[in-house]
N, C-alpha and C positions, 0 to 999 in steps of 0.2 A: 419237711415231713418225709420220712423214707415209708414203704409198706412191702412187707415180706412177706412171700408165700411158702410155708416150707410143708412140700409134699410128702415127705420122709415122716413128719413131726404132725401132720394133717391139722397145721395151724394157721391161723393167717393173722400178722402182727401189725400193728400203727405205729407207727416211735413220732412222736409228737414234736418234741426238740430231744438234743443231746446231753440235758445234766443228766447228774449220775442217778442212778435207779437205789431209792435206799430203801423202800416196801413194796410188796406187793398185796395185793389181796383180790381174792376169787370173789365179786360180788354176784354170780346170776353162775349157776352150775356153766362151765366152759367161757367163761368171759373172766378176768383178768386183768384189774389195774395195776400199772407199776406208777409208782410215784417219787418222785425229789425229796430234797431236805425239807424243801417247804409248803410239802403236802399237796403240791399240786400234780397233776395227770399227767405225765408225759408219757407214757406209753398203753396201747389195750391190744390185748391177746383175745381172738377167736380160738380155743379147738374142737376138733372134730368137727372141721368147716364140711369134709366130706360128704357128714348129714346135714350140711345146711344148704349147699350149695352144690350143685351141677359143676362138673370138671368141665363146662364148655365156658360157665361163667368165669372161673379160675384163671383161663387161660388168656383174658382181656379184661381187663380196670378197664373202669370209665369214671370220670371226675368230672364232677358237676361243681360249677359256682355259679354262685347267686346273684 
């Protein structure tokens, strides 16, 4: 799983695994699934994280497993 923050684009990206992206669809206004040949999830787009999120959170992930 990669996660990208692009400051420029005020987006914050998941890529889930590597196939190839052949849809997407905006389901929740700013969220953003991309999906496979075979409809499954591999990628979700945050934008306009700037309203969601504090530049102090941005600047440190923290990953939690269960």
């Amino acid at each position: 799983m990669r996660i990208k923050v692009d400051k420029t684009g005020d987006a914050l990206y998941f890529r889930l695994d590597e196939n190839r992206i052949v849809d997407s669809e905006e389901v929740r206004p700013g969220v953003i699934l991309d999906f496979d040949e075979n409809d499954r999830v591999v990628g979700v787009e945050f934008l306009g994280i700037s309203t969601r999120l504090a530049a102090e959170e941005l600047s440190s992930i923290q990953i939690q497993t269960a």
